[in-house]
C-alpha positions as CSV (number, residue, x, y, z in Angstrom):
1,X,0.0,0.0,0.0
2,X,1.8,3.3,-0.7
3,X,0.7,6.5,0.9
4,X,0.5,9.9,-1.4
5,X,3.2,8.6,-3.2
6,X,4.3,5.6,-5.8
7,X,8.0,6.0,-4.0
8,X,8.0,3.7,-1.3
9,X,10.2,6.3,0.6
10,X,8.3,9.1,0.4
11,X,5.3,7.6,0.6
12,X,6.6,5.9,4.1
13,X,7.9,9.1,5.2
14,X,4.9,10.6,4.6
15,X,2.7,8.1,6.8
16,X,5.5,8.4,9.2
17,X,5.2,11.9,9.7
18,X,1.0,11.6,9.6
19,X,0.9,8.9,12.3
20,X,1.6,11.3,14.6
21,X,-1.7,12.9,14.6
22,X,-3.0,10.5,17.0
23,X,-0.3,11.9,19.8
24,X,-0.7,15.8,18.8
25,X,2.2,16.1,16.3
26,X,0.5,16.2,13.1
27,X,-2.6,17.6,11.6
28,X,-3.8,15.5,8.3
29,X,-4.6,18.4,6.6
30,X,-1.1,19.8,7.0
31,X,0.3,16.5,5.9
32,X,-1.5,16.7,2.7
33,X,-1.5,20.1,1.7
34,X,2.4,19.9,2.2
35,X,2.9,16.9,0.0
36,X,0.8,17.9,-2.7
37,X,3.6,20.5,-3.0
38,X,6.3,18.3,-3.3
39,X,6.9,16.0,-6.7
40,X,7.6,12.5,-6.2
41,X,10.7,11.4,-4.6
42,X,12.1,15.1,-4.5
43,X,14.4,15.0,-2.0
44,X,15.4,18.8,-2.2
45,X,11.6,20.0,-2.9
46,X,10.3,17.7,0.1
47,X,13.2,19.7,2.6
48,X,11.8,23.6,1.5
49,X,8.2,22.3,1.3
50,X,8.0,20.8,4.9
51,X,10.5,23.3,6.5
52,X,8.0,26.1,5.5
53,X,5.2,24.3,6.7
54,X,7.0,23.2,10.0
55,X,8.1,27.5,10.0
56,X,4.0,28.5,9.6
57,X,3.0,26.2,12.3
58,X,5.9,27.6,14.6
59,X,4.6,30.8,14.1
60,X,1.2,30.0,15.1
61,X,2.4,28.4,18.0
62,X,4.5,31.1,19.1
63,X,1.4,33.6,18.6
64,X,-0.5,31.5,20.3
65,X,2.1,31.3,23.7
66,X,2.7,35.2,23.3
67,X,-1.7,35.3,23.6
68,X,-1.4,32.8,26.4
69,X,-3.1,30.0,25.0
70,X,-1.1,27.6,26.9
71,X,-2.6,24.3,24.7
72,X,-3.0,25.5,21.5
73,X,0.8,26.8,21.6
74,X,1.4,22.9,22.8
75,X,-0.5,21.7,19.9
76,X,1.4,24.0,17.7
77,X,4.6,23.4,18.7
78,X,4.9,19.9,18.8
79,X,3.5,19.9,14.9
80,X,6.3,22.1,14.0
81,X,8.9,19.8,15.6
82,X,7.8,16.6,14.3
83,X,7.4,18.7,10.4
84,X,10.9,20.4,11.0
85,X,12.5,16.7,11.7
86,X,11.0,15.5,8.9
87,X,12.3,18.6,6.5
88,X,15.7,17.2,7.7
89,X,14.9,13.5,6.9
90,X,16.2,13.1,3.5
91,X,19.5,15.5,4.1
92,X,22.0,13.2,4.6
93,X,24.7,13.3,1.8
94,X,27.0,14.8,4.5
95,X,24.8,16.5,7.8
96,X,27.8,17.2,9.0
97,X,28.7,19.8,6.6
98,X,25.2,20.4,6.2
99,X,24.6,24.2,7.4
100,X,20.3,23.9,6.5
101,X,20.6,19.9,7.8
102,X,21.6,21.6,11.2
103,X,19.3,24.5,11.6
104,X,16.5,22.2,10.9
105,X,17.5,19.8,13.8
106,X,18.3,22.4,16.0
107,X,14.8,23.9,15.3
108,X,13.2,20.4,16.1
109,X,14.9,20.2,19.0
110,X,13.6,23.6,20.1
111,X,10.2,23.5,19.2
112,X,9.5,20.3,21.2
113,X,11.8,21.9,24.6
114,X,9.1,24.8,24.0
115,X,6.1,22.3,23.8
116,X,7.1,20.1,26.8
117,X,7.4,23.1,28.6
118,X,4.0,23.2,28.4
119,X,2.4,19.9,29.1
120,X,0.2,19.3,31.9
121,X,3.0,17.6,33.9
122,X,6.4,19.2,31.9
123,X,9.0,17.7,30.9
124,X,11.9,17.2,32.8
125,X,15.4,17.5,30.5
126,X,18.0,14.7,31.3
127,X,22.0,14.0,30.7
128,X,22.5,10.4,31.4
129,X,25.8,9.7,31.9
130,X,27.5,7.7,29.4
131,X,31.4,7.2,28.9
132,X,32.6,9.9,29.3
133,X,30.4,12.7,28.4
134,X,26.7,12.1,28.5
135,X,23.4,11.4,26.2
136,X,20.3,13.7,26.1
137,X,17.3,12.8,27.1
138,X,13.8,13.5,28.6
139,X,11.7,12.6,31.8
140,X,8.0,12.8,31.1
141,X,6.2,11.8,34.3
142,X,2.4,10.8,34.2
143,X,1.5,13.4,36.7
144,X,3.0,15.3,39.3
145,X,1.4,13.8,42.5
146,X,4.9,12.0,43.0
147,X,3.5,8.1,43.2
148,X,5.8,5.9,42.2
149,X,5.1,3.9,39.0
150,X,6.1,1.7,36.6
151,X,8.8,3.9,34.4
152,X,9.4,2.9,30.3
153,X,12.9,3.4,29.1
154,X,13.1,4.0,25.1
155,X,14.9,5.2,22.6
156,X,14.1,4.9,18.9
157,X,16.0,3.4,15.8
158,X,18.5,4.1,13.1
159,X,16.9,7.5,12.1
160,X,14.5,8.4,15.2
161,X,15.3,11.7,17.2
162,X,14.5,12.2,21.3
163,X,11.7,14.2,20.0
164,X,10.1,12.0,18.0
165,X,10.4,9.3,20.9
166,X,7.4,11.3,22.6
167,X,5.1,11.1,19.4
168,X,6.2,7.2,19.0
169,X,5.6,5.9,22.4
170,X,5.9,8.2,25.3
171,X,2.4,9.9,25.1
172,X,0.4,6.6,24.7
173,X,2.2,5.4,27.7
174,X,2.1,8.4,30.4
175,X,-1.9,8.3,29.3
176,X,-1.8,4.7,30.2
177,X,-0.1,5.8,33.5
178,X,3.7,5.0,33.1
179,X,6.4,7.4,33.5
180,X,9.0,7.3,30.4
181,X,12.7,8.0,30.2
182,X,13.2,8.4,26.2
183,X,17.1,8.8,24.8
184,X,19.4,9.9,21.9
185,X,21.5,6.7,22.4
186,X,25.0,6.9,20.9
187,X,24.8,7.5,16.9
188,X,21.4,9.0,17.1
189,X,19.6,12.3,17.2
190,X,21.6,15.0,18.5
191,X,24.4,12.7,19.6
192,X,26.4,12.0,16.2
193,X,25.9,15.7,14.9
194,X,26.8,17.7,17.9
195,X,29.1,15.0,20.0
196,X,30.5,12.8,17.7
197,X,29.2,10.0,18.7
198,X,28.2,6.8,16.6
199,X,26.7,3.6,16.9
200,X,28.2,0.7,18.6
201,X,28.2,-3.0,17.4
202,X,26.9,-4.1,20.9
């Protein structure tokens, strides 16, 4: 079954990035306008196309904190992250040297500190030591009433970000009534661009 596109990748990135409606971090309507603007399997068109939708949607989120409208700044915010990672998605000749690869990430990443700000029980940020330096990572607790309960750990694959890691699993489980601890492990996210660190074979 392919997904607004006969190009298996797009048309999985695509459903990747629409999934997260159900968790807050897409709107359908979004998804679709923003594809129908990108030619299939253009990697350079699908970048600018969902960078300036995940830039519009920052905007209204940031309108929306500035007007304190705590939840619909939330909402915003977290769309923008999840469209700004997936604007970065198919830059990977050399991210490294990537100047547009970086500012994208970086903006993800910002976005989504912004957004858990704001949920009903915030996020808590987190360096877990590793090595010798440390890996990123978040503490979302199902409420704040303190009660101890049973905690997820999780980090995503190959190509997952932290941020991403709320949309994939974290939300459904703090509504379930687990406390997470998601992760960049080594090679991931944040962790390869802006540490150097890579995956290991164990």
């Amino acid at each position: 079954m392919r997904f607004l596109y006969d190009n298996e990748s797009s048309s999985f990135e695509a459903l990747r990035a629409a999934g997260y409606a159900t968790y807050g971090g897409a709107d359908l309507g979004e998804v679709l306008v923003t594809c129908r603007q990108i030619p299939e399997a253009d990697e350079e068109a699908w970048s600018v196309r969902w960078a300036a939708t995940a830039a519009r949607i920052e905007r209204i989120g940031r309108d929306a904190l500035s007007a304190g409208h705590r939840v619909s700044a939330r909402e915003a915010l977290l769309r923008a992250s999840n469209y700004y990672r997936t604007a970065d998605f198919y830059r990977r000749e050399n991210p490294a040297a990537d100047a547009e690869s970086a500012r994208l990430a970086k903006a993800s990443q910002q976005t989504f500190a912004d957004a858990a700000a704001l949920l009903d029980t915030p996020a808590r940020a987190l360096r877990i030591p590793y090595e010798d330096t440390t890996l990123p990572g978040y503490l979302f607790l199902a409420d704040a009433s303190g009660t101890p309960r049973p905690t997820v750990l999780f980090h995503g694959g190959y190509d997952s970000t932290l941020e991403e890691d709320y949309l994939a699993m974290a939300a459904g489980a703090l509504r379930r009534g687990y406390n997470v601890i998601a992760f960049d492990g080594p090679g991931q996210g944040s962790t390869v661009r802006e540490q150097g660190l890579h995956f290991r074979p164990d």
